[in-house]
NUVEXTI-899076 format. One record per residue (C-alpha): y, x, z. Coordinates in steps of 0.05 Angstrom, whole numbers, padded with zeros to 5 digits, always signed. Layout:
# residues N
YXZ/...
# end
This chain:
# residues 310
-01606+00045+00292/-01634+00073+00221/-01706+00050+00240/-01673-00020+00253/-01633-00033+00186/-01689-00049+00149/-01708-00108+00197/-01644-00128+00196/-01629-00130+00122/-01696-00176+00125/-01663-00221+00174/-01599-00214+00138/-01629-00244+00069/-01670-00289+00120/-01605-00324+00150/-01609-00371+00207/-01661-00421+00218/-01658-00491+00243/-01691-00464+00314/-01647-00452+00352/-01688-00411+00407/-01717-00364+00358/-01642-00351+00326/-01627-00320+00388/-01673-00283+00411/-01659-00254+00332/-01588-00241+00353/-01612-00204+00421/-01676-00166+00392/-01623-00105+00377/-01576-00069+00429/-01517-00059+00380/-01514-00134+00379/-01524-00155+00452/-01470-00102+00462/-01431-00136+00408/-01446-00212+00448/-01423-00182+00508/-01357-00144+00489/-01342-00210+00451/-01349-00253+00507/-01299-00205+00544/-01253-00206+00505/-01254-00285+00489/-01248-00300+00560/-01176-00254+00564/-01153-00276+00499/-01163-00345+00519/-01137-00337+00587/-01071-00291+00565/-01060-00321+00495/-01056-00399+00532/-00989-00364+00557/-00966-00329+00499/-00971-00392+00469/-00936-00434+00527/-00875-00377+00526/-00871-00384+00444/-00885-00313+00440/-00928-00301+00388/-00889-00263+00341/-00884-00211+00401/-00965-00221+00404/-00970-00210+00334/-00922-00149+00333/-00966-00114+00390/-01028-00132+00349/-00997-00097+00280/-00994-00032+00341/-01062-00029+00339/-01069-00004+00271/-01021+00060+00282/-01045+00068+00353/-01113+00072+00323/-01096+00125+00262/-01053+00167+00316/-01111+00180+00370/-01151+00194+00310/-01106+00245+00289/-01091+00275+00350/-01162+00277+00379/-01176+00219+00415/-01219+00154+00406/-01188+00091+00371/-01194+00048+00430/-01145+00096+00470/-01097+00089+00417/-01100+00008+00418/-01079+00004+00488/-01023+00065+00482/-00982+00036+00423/-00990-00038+00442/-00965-00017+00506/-00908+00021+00492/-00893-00034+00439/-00891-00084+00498/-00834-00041+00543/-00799-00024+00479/-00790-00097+00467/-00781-00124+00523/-00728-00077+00556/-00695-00075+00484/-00686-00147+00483/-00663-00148+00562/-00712-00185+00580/-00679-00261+00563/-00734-00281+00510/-00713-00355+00534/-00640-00346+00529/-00633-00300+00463/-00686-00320+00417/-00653-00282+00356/-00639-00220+00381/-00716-00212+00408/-00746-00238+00338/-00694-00179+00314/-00732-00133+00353/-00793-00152+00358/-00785-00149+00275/-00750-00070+00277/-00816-00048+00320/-00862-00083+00273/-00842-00047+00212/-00838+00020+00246/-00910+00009+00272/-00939-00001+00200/-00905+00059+00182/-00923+00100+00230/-00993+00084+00217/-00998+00092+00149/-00963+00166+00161/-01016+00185+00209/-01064+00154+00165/-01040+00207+00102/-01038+00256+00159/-01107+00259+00183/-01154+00311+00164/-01218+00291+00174/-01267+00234+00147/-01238+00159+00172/-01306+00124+00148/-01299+00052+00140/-01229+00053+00156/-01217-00019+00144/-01249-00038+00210/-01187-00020+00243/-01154-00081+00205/-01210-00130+00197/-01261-00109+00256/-01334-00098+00259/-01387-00106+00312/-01435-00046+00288/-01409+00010+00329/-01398-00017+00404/-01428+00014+00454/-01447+00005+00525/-01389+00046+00548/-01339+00012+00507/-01367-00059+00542/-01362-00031+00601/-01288-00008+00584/-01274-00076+00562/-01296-00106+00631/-01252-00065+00679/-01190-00086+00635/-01201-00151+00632/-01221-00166+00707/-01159-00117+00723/-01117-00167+00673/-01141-00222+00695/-01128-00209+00771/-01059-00196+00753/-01044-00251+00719/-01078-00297+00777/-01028-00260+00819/-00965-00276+00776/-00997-00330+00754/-00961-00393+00782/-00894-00356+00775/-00902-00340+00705/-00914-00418+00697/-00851-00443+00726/-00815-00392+00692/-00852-00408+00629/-00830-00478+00632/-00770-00473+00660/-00729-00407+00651/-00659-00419+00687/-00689-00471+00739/-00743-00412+00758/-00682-00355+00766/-00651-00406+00803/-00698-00416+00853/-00708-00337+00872/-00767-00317+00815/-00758-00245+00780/-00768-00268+00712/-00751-00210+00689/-00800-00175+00719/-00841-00232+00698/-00829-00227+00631/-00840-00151+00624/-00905-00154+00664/-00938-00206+00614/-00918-00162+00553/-00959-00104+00585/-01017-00159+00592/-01007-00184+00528/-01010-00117+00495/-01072-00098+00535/-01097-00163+00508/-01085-00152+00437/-01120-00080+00442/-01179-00107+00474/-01193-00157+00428/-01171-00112+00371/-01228-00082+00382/-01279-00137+00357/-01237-00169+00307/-01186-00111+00280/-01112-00097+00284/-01102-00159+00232/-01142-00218+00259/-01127-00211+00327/-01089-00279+00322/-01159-00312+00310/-01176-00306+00389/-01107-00300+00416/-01081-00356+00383/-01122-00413+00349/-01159-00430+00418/-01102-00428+00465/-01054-00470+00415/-01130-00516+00400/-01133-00529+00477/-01061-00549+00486/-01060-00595+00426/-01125-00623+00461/-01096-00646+00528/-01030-00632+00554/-01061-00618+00622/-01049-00542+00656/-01118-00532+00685/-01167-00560+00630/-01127-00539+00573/-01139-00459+00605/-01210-00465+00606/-01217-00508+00541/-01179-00443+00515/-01230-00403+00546/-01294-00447+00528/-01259-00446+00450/-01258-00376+00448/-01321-00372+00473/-01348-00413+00420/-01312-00379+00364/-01328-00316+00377/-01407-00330+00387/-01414-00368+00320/-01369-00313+00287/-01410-00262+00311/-01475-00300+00286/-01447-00312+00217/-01437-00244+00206/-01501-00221+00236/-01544-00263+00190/-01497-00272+00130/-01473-00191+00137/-01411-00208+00116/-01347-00181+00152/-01337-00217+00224/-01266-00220+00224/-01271-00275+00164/-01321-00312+00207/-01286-00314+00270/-01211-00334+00235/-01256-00389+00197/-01290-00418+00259/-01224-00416+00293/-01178-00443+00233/-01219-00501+00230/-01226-00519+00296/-01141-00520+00305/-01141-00561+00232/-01191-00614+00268/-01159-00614+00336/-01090-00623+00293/-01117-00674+00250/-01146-00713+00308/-01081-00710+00351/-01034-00741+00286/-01093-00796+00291/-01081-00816+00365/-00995-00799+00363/-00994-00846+00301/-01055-00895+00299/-01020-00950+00259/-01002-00906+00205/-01080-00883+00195/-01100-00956+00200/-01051-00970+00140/-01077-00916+00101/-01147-00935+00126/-01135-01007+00096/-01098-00989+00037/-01158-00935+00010/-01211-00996-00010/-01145-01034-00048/-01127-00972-00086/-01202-00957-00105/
# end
């Protein structure tokens, strides 16, 4: 890796050309960063995938509560021993059964009192972390990756990590998949007909938190939202349709996470900012677009009244 940086600070002041083959192979000619294309990929498809729920259920202050877990998850295996990653999936989990059996389970029926909850873990999280953080001994180098990410240090193991949770993730929620929808939808009408939402609801807060600490992994504790959030709520402003709108979610992840991950290859600049960019814009032009086809006469007013005015 110390023989490389040189060649890569080259290709760094270089930046991307306009061929598109040779850009590439640049972004492939070093393991750190195939590992990096790879874990990325991973983690866009089960972001895109488990976030077009979160999004459906209106549960993304719970998402972003379990992503804040990351951070003291992370500072806490660090001070007891253990790797980061290990602590990602430990406190987002026990964030997720901590919220959902202190809110009973009824995020449909009792809004308030989960967004009470949800709030009281949040807070405690960020203090926990920055406790452990004042707490631990040893050198935290480049600590700021736990918030804002960084593809440097991923390794084959940790890809291969990535890759049993997701396809264990995903074939859970292909499972629960078709009851989580009708209960999504339709809470009462679902419980009517026989469907444990609770169970329901409890099981995707475990996915979701799994979710968040995989992809907090590429993109930090902070920007998880970028991947679990912007494609999924893209895709659905998109088309209204179940099916395509979960792969467009999928396919937009996809997307921003390659082009995030290029930008901060050949512009070495952090790739959380990248990937939150790519993905900001993309939900301003899908939102822009969709006010344009709800309210077309209104745009052709404007559209006729712009050469008037100038």
């Amino acid at each position: 890796m110390a023989a490389a940086m040189p060649i890569i600070s080259a290709l760094v002041e270089a930046g991307p050309t306009l061929d598109p083959i040779s850009d590439v192979r640049q972004l492939t000619a070093f393991p750190f960063m195939v590992n990096a294309l790879e874990a990325g990929s991973i983690v866009a498809v089960m972001a895109g995938v488990v976030g077009w729920f979160m999004v459906l259920r209106r549960q993304t202050f719970a998402g972003h509560t379990l992503s804040v877990m990351a951070f003291p998850g992370a500072t806490g295996a660090l001070l007891i021993g253990f790797s980061a990653a290990a602590g990602y999936f430990a406190f987002s989990g026990l964030a997720a059964l901590v919220i959902g059996a202190a809110s009973g389970l009824q995020a449909r029926r009792n809004r308030g009192q989960e967004s009470a909850i949800t709030g009281t873990v949040q807070a405690l999280g960020l203090g926990c972390g920055f406790l452990f953080l004042s707490l631990y001994q040893g050198v935290l180098g480049n600590y700021e990756t736990l918030l804002f990410g960084s593809f440097l240090g991923i390794t084959r193991g940790q890809v291969l990590a990535l890759a049993i949770v997701a396809v264990l993730a995903l074939g859970v929620l292909a499972i629960i998949g078709r009851p989580l929808l009708f209960a999504s939808l339709d809470e009462g009408v679902a419980r009517a007909h026989g469907v444990p939402t609770r169970a329901l609801a409890l099981g995707f807060l475990l996915l979701l938190g799994g979710a968040v600490a995989e992809t907090a992994q590429i993109t930090g504790a902070l920007l998880v939202f970028a991947l679990l959030v912007a494609p999924p709520a893209t895709a659905q402003l998109i088309t209204p349709r179940i099916g395509p709108s979960l792969a467009l979610s999928v396919i937009l992840g996809l997307l921003i996470t390659w082009v995030g991950l290029a930008l901060a290859y050949f512009y070495n600049r952090p790739v959380g900012f990248y990937i939150t960019t790519v993905a900001f814009v993309l939900y301003v032009a899908a939102r822009l677009a969709r006010a344009a086809v709800d309210h077309p006469t209104l745009w052709r007013r404007r559209a006729r009244a712009a050469p008037a005015e100038a």
